[in-house]
Structures are given as structure tokens and as C-alpha cells.
C-alpha positions in Angstrom: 161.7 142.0 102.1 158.2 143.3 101.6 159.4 146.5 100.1 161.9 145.2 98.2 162.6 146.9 94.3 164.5 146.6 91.6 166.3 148.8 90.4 167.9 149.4 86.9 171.6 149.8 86.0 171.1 152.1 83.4 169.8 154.9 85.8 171.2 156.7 88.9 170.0 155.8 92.2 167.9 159.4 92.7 166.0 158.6 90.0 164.9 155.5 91.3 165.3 156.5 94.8 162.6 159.3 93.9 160.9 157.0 91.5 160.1 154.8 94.5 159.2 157.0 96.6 156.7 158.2 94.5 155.3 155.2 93.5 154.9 154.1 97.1 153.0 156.9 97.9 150.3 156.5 95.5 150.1 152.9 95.6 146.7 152.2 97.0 147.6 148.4 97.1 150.2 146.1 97.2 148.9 143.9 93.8 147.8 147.1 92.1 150.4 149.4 93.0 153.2 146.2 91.6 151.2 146.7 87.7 151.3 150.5 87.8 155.2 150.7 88.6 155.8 148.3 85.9 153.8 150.5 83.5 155.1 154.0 84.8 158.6 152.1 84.1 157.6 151.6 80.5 156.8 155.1 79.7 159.3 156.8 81.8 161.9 154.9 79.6 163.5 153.5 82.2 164.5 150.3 80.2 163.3 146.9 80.3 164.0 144.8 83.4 164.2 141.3 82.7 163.2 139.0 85.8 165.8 136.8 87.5 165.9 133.7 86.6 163.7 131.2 87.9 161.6 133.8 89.4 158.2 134.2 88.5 156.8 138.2 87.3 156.6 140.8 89.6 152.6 141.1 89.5 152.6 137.1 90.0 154.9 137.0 92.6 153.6 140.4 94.6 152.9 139.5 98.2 149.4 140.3 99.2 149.2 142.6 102.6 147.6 141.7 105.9 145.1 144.2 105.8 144.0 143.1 102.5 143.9 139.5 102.9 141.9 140.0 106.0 138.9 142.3 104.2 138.6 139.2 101.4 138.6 136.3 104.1 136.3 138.2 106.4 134.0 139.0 103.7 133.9 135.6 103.3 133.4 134.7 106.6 130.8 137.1 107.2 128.4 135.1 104.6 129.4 132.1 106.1 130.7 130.4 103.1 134.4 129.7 102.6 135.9 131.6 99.1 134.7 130.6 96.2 131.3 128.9 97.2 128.8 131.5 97.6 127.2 129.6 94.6 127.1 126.2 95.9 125.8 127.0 98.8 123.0 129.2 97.2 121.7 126.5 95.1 121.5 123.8 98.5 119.6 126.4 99.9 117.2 127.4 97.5 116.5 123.4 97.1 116.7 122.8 100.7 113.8 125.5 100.8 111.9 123.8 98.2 111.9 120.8 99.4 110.3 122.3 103.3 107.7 124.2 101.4 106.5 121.1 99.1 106.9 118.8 102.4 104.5 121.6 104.4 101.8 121.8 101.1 101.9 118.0 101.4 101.0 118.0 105.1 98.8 120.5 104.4 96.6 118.8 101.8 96.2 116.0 103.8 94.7 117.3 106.8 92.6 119.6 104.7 91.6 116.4 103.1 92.4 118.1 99.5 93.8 115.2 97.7 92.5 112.5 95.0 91.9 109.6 95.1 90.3 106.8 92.6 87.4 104.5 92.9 89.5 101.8 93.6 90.8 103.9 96.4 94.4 104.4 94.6 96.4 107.7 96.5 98.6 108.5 93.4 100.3 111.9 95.6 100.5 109.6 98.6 102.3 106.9 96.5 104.7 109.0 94.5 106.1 110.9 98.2 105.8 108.8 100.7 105.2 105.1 100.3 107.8 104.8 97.4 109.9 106.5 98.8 110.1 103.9 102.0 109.9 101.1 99.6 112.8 102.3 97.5 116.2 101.7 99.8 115.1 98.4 100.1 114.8 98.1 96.5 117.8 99.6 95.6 120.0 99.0 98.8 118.8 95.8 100.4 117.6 93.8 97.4 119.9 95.4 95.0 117.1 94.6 91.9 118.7 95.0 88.3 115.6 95.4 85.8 115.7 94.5 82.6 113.5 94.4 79.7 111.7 97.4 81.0 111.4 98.5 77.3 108.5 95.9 76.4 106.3 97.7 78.7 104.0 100.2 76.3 104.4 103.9 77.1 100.5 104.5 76.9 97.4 102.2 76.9 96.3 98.8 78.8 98.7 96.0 79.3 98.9 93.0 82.0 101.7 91.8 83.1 101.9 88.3 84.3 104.3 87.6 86.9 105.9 84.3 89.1 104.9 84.2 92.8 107.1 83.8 95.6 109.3 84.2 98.9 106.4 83.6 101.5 105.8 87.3 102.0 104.2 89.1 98.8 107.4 91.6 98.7 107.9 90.8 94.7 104.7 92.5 93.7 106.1 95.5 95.5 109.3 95.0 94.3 107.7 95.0 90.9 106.0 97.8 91.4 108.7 99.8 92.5 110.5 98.2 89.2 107.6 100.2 87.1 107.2 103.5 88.6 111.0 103.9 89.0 112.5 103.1 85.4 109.7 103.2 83.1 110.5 106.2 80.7 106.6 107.4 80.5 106.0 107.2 84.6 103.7 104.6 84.4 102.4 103.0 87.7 101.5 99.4 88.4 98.1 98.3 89.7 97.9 95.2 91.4 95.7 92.2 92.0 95.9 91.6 95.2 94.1 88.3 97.5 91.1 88.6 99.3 93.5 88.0 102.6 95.4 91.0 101.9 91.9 93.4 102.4 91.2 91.6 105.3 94.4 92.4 107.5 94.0 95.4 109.2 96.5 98.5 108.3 97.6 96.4 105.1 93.9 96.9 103.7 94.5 100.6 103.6 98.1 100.5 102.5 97.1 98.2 99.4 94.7 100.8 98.7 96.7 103.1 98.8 99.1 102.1 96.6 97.0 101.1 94.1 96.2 97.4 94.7 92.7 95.8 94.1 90.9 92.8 94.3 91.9 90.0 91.9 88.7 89.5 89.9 87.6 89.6 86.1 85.7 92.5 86.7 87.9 95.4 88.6 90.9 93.9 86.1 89.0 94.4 83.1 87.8 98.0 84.0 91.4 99.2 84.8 92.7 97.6 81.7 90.1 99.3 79.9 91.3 102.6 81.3 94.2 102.0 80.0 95.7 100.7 83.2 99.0 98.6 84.0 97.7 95.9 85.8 100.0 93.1 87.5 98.9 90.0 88.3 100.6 86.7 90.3 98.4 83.7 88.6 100.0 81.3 91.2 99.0 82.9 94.0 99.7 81.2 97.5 100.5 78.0 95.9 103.5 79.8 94.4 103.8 81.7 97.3 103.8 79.3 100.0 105.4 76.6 98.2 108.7 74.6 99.7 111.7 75.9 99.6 113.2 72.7 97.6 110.5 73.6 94.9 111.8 77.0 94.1 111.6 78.3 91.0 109.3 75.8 89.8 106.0 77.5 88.7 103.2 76.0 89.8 99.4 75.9 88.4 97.8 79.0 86.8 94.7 78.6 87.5 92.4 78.4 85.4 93.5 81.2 82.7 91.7 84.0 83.7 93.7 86.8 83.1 94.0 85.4 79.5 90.5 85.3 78.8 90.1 89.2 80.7 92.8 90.2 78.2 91.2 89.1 75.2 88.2 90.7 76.3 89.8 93.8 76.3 92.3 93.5 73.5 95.3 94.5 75.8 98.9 92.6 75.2 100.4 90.3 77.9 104.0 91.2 79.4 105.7 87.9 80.8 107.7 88.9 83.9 110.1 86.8 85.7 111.8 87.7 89.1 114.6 86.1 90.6 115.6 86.4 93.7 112.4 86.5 96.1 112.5 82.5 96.9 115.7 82.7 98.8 114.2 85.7 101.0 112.7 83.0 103.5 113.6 79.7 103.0 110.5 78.1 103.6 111.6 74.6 105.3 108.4 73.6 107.0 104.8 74.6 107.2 102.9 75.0 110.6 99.1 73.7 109.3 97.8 73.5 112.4 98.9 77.2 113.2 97.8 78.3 110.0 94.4 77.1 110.6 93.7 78.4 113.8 95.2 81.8 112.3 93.1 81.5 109.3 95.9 81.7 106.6 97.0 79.4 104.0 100.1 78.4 105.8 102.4 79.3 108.6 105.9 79.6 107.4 109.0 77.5 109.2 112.2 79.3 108.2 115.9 78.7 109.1 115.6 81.8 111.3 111.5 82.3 111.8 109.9 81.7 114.6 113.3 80.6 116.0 114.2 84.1 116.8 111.6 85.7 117.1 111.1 89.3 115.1 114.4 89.2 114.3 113.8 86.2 112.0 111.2 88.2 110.0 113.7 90.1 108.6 114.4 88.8 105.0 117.9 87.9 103.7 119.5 90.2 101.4 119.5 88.5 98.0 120.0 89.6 94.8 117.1 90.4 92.7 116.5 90.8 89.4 113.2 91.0 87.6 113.0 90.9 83.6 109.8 91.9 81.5 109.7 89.9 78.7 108.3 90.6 75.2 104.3 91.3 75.2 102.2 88.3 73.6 99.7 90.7 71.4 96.1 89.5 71.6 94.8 92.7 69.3 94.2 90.1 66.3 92.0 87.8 68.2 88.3 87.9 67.5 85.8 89.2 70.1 84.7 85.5 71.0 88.0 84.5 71.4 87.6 84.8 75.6 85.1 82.3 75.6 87.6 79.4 73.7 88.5 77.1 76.4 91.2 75.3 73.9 92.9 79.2 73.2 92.9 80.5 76.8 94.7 76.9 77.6 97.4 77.5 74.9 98.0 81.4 75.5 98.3 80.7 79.4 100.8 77.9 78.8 102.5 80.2 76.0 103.0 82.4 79.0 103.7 80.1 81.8 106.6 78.3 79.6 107.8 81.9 78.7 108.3 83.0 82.3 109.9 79.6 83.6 112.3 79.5 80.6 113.8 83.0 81.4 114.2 81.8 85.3 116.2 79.0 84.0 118.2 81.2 82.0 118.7 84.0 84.4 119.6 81.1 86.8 122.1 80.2 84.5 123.7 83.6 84.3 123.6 84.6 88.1 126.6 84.7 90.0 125.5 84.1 93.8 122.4 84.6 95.9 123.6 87.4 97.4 126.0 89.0 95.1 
């Protein structure tokens, strides 16, 4: 059935017979040698052969031999790559060895100790590879956070961004962070203002530092703003933080304005941010005081599941977060002794506290579930 030809009625047999023969011997190949007795054909004016029906052409339908088929899959095998994706596997390879030599420079610089970092202590390298990049599945596959408004943060220059606090633990700030460095379109990172508690922990103190965070004062916020920093800050601190669970989502007191007055000083706007999700993270039922004092923090948090269960109740529930930057509150057209009016620093922080709890209310309003 492999050597199987047709043979045309309008010739004698020896013709063909010797046509074939010949054919057969100079055929290096089984494809090839099925295109060059078609053409041979043609000019021998042998007539046209039409196919029968139903059948596909002779070159299409021309079995491929053994011999051949088993060069073109043992090439194949022999790179180790099945047909058709040398490329494919080229490119994961070139990346994969990309990715080892940049992962072995890293390791490199630090041990050498050739790496940057601020006056605050910020490790921008450190940030960007590593500590991101353990923050960001929880981001994106544990607290599922939907940003929005992202567009009201300016590509270049100072700006504060003025946040609500909560869910016992201080994961929103990351979370906001994370929020910043991951969908801004400029890149920009978030410096925080953290609480004196934080740089007293041991092992936190150095991560905060490293990723950026510094002490909440007038003085280190006004400097970074005037280095045209982003710099987040949580005016409720642990009241908003520690607060009861049957309170959430109700702002609590912001101090006494000074992130207002630090960003008149230095003519930066304000960007409202409000995040939803964080209070149902750890529903905060009950407060130890007496453990809290002999611990020296601000509370001890009673949960549904912590301390009941030990370490397996510090792990958070998996909400649904969203966090939404709202439009910046320009303070460019103030006057230089604006930061000392105790009447305009009252109105601008309650400008921005009613800003923040209205859009709570609203993305309240428009969330499906807790989780979901």
C-alpha cells in the first residue's frame, strides 16, 4: 500500500512500468520524491490525473517513512524539547537564568554591604525584592484589596495621605503601602508614620526601617514631604486601632491636627484614604487591661478565636479589602502663617475626617459580603 501509483489510461503499462521504476530510484524521500513524479508527469505529457474523489492530493496525502519520521522526532528529542517548542523553551531559560544571576548580585551586595540606604534608614532594593514581595500574596490572595482612586495620587512631588486606622494589628498601613508601590503608574513608594511602640519591638524596629517607616513627628514628616516624599499617616492611631469591634468604622479623634498644620507648612496637598475591610480581620470583643499593662501596650486584644486558640487565632480572617484614595484637598493657596491658625487646622482636619467617613459609608453601602 506504501508503494502504491497511479497509473494513467491513456499510456501503456511499460511506460509507466518504466516510468516508476525510474522514479523510485531517484526518489531520495517519500514527500519529495511524491512532488517530483507529479512534475516529471507534467512535462512528460503524460496527461492530467485527476484525484479520486474524496481523496485528498498526492503530496498531502503521501505517507511519511519510518526512517524519516524517526531523524525529525529524535532531533527533537535530542534537545529535549518536543516539536515545535525550541522557542518556548529558550525564552524560560534565558529568564530562568536572569532571574539566578540578579537573585546571586542581590546576595552578593548584601553581604558586601554595597547597598543604600537613607537617613531614615529606608532599604529601597531590600523593599522592592524581598519584603514586597512577601507582603504581596497576602495582598492580592488573602485580602483580595481592589484599589481605587489611585489616580489622585500626584506622579511627582510631596503629598500626605491621611488614612482611617484599624483591625488591632497595623496590617492596613502595609496594605496601603503595598496599594502604592504596586499600582501607582510613576512607582512611587509610601513612607509611613509609624508609633513610638513600633521602634521599640525588637525585629519590627528594623523591618519598619526598612521599609520605609519613621517616627510620627512634625519634624521627620515635614522633611520627607519636603523631599518630595509620599508620606502616610493614621491620625487615629491606637484609639482607632484598638477600638471595639461594635465601633467599627466609626472614626474616632484626630488629634489635634497636626498633619494639617505640617502640610501647610510645606504647601503639599492632602489625599483622604479610606480602607474597608481591616475591622473585621480581628473582631476585637474584649480588651485584657490588666495584660496590657503589665505588657506595656495600649491594649490586649480578646478576639473570637485569640487567645482561645492559641497561635492559630492570630491568624486574621480573610476579608475583603478595598482601599480608595480620594481627591487631594490642595493647601498651595494658603498663606505661610496659615499653620499657625488654630480655627483653619480645626476646619481642614474635619474637612478631611468627614471626607474619609463618608466614603466608608458609601463603600459600605456598595459591598457585597465580608469575605466576598
Amino acid at each position: 500500500m506504501a508503494d502504491a501509483k497511479v497509473i494513467p489510461f491513456d499510456d501503456d503499462r511499460s511506460r509507466g512500468g518504466a516510468g516508476g521504476v525510474g522514479g523510485a530510484a531517484q526518489r531520495p524521500s517519500r514527500r519529495r520524491g511524491a512532488g517530483s513524479r507529479r512534475q516529471g508527469a507534467g512535462a512528460a505529457a503524460m496527461g492530467d490525473v485527476q484525484p479520486l474523489p474524496g481523496r485528498a492530493s498526492v503530496g498531502d496525502d503521501a505517507p511519511v517513512s519510518r526512517e524519516s519520521r524517526a531523524e525529525r522526532d529524535g532531533g527533537a528529542a535530542a534537545s529535549g524539547t518536543a516539536p515545535g517548542a525550541e522557542s518556548g523553551s529558550g525564552d524560560e531559560a534565558d529568564g530562568l537564568e536572569q532571574r539566578v544571576a540578579s537573585g546571586l548580585a542581590f546576595l552578593r551586595r548584601r553581604l558586601t554591604g554595597d547597598y543604600a540606604v537613607d537617613d531614615f534608614g529606608y532599604d529601597e532594593e531590600l523593599t522592592d525584592q524581598v519584603l514586597m514581595s512577601l507582603l504581596r500574596p497576602v495582598y492580592e490572595k488573602y485580602f483580595r484589596v481592589e484599589v481605587k482612586g489611585i489616580e489622585n495620587i500626584p506622579s511627582e512631588g510631596g503629598a500626605l495621605i491621611v488614612a482611617n486606622h484599624s483591625g488591632t494589628l497595623p496590617l492596613d498601613g502595609l496594605m496601603m503601602q503595598v496599594a502604592v508601590h504596586d499600582h501607582h503608574p510613576a512607582d512611587r513608594h509610601l513612607r509611613l508614620l509609624a508609633a513610638d511602640l513600633v521602634f521599640m519591638l525588637p525585629v519590627v524596629n528594623e523591618l519598619a526601617r526598612k521599609l520605609g517607616h519613621t517616627l510620627a513627628c512634625a519634624e521627620d514628616a515635614a522633611r520627607l514631604l519636603e523631599q518630595g516624599e509620599l508620606v502616610g499617616v493614621m491620625p487615629e492611631g491606637f484609639k482607632g486601632l484598638g477600638k471595639p469591634f461594635a465601633d467599627r468604622y466609626k472614626l474616632q479623634r484626630f488629634g489635634r491636627g497636626g498633619f494639617v498644620s505640617t502640610a501647610l507648612r510645606t504647601r503639599t496637598p492632602i489625599i483622604p484614604c479610606s480602607i474597608v475591610g481591616a475591622e473585621e480581620i480581628y473582631p476585637m470583643i474584649g480588651n485584657g487591661r490588666t495584660i496590657a499593662r503589665l505588657l506595656g501596650f495600649p491594649y490586649f486584644p480578646l478576639t473570637p478565636t485569640f487567645p482561645w486558640l492559641g497561635p492559630l487565632g492570630a491568624i486574621p480572617l480573610p476579608t475583603k479589602w478595598t482601599i480608595q484614595f480620594g481627591e487631594p484637598i490642595h493647601t498651595e493657596s494658603y498663606p505661610p502663617e496659615a499653620a499657625e491658625d488654630p480655627m483653619l487646622m480645626f476646619n481642614l482636619t474635619d474637612q478631611v475626617r468627614e471626607q474619609i467617613q463618608h466614603t466608608l459609608y458609601k463603600l459600605l453601602v456598595q459591598r457585597r459580603s465580608v469575605f466576598f
